[in-house]
N, C-alpha and C positions, 0 to 999 in steps of 0.2 A: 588385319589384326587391330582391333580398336582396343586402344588402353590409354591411362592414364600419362600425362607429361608432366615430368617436373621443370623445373630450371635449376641452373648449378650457376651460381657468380663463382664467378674464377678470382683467386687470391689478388691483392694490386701487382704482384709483379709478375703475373701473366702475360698480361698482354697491354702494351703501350697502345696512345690514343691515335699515335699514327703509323700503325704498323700491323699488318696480317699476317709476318709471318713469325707469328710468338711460339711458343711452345700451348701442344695439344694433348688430347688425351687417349690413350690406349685403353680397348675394353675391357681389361681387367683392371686397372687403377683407378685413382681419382680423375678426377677431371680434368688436373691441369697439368696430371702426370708426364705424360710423355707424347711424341705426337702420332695424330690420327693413324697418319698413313704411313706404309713400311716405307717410302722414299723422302728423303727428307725435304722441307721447303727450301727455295732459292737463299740465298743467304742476305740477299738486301730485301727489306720491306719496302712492301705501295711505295709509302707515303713518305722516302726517302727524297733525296734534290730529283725535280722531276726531269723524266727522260727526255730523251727526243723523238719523237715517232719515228721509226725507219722502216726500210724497206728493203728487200734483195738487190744484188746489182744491179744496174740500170734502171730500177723504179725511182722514182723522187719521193723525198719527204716531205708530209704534209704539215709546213708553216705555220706558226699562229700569231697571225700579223694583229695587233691593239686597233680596233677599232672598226674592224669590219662591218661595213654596213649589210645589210641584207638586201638594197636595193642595188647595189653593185655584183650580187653573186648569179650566174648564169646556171639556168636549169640543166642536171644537170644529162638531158637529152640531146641537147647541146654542146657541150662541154666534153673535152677529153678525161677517164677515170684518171684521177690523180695518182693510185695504187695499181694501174696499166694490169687490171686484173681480168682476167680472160671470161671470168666467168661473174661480172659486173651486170651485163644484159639481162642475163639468168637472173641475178638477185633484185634487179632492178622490178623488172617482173613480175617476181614471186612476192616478193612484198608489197608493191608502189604502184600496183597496174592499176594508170587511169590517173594516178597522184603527182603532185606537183613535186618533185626533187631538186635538190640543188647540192652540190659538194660545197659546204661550210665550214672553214681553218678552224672557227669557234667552235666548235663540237672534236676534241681531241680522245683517243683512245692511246694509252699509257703502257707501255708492256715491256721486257725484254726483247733482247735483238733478236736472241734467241733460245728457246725454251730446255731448261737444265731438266724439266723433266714434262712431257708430253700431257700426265694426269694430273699434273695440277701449275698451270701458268697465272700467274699472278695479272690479273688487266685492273684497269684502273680508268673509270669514265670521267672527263674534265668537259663543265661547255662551260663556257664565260661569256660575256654580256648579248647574253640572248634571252629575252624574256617571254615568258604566255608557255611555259613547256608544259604540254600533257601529257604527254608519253614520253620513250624511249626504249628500242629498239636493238637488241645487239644481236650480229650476227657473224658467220664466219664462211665467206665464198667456199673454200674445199674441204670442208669438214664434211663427212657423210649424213651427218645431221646439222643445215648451217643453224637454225632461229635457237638460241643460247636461254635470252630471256626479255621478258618485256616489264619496264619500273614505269607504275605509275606517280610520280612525286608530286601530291595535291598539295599537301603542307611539308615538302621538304628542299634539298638544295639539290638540281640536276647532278650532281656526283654520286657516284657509285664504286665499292671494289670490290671485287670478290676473285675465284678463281676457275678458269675452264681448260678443258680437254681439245688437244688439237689434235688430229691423227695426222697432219703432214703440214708443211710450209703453208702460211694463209693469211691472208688481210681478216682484218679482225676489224668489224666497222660498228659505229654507233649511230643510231639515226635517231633523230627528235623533231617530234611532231608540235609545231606550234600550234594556237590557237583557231590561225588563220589555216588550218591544214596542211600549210608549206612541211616537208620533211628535210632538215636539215642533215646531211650525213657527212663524215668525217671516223678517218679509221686509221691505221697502221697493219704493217708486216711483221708476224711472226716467225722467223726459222724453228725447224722442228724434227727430227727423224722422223717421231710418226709412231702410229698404235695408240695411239691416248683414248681415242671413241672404242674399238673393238677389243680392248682388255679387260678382262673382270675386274671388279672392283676388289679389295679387299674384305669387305666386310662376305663376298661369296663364300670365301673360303672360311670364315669365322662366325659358327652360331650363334657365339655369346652377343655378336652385336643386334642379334634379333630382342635381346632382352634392354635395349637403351636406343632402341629405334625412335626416333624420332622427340630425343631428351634434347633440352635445350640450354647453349651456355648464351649468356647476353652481358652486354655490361654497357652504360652509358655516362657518356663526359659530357660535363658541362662547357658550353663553348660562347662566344662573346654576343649580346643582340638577344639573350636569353633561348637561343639553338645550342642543339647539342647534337654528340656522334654517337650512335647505336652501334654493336659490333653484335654479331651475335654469329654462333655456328650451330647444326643443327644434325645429331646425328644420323646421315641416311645412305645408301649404296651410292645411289642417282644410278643406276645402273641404264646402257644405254640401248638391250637388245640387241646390241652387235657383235658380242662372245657369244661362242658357244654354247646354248643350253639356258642361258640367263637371261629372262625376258626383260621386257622395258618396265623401269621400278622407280622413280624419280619425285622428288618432293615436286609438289603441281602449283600451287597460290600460297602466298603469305602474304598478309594484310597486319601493318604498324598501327597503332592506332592512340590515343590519349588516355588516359584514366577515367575521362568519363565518354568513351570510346567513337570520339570523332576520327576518321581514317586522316595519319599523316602520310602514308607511305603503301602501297600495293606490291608485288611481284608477281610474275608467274613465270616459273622456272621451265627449264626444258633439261634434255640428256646430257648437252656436253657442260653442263653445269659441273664441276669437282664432286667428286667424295667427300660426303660430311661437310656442306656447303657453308662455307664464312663471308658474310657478307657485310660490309660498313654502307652505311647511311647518314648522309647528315640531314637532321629533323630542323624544321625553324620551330623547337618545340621543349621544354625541359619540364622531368617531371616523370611520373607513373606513365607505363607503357605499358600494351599489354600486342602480342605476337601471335594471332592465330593463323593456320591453314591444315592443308591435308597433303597428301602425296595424291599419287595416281592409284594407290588402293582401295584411299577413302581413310586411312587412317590420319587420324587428328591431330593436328600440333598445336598446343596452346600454352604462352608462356606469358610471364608478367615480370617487367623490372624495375627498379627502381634508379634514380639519379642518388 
């Protein structure tokens, strides 16, 4: 279905500059009516005092010691998984076959201990003094679908938040790709009962949201060094093929870009992305912005914001 996008800025006291888990909107209200999903969000936001990555019993937490060099960190073919996850080799693998890996403290993934609700876990990507990042990577060892999403941040700050679907207990990792090809990766543990990938989405059961399918709210802050934070949510199933009867339906690329549309910021999404996907970015950028891409049907998202 190709149709028109608007954008809807949300009132000021929607949604703070450092918080995802503000109040949303219900398809029949306004936009900053009431929230997306029938389960409510966790009750602390991201960008609260940050966590500390953990783990299940007997795994260890992965440390973020000041000053890590990169010529001190051992490949990580070499190296025992930090997150003693069974199915590391597999991922290893599936992503990195042939690539040079290392487990990096500098590269942090930010979560709860454990997940208040399986469809929508709040993660939060942190790398600090690592420089040359072209990519970034996130995945999830025992998700039935692990590759989550991939950020490319030309003009922005390696940080990212948003929210994903776990169906059971899982290391939740981030990898980044420097310049020199090295993949730096660094993750944590999530607890979970489980069902988050093979549940229908909400918006299955509700037509009306075919009619604001891919409408877009955005809002940006201005932040110090002349960067600012993008927030933006965008209404879509992400449906992930694993319910019954509901094929796979998922917004595919979005590309940030400037007003006279040089790219700051790329994504492309995958299945266990959330319902109705919110995602923060920090831009090294302040100023007109404009948001395009498509889902997996081909239908077009285009939005434009202002500072």
């Amino acid at each position: 279905m190709h149709r028109s996008v608007f954008v809807a800025l949300l009132a000021l006291g929607s949604w703070s500059a450092g918080s995802v888990g503000a109040a949303e909107s219900s398809p029949g209200a306004p936009l900053a009516a009431a929230p997306l999903a029938a389960t409510p969000l966790a009750a602390t936001p991201l960008a609260a005092a940050p966590l500390a990555a953990r783990s299940p019993a007997g795994a260890p937490s992965v440390a973020t010691p000041v000053g890590t060099s990169a010529a001190k960190l051992v490949p990580a073919s070499l190296a025992t998984d930090p997150l003693q996850s069974s199915q590391w080799p597999g991922m290893q693998q599936r992503f990195f076959d042939g690539q040079t890996v290392v487990f990096d403290p500098r590269v942090t993934v930010v979560m709860p201990a454990s997940a208040e609700d399986p469809l929508l876990v709040p993660v939060e990507v942190r790398i600090t003094d690592l420089d040359d990042i072209e990519q970034i990577l996130l995945f999830a060892d025992l998700n039935p679908i692990p590759k989550i999403l991939e950020f490319f941040p030309s003009q922005a700050e390696p940080t990212l938040s948003f929210r994903l679907k776990v169906e059971q207990s899982t290391p939740v990792r981030a990898a980044a790709k420097t310049r020199d090809g090295v993949w730096h990766v660094g993750g944590s543990w999530v607890s979970a009962t489980g069902g988050g990938c093979t549940m229908p989405s909400v918006a299955s059961s509700e037509p009306i949201w075919q009619e604001r399918l891919g409408e877009v709210a955005a809002r940006q802050w201005s932040r110090p060094a002349g960067h600012s934070r993008l927030r933006m949510r965008i209404i879509h199933p992400m449906d992930t093929g694993l319910a019954a009867g509901i094929p796979v339906f998922h917004v595919d690329t979005l590309t940030i870009s400037d007003g006279g549309g040089q790219e700051l910021a790329r994504l492309v999404l995958f299945e266990p992305v959330s319902e109705n996907p919110v995602l923060s970015v920090d831009l090294k950028h302040q100023g007109d912005l404009r948001i395009v891409g498509r889902d997996t049907q081909g239908n077009p998202i285009d939005a434009r914001v202002g500072l």
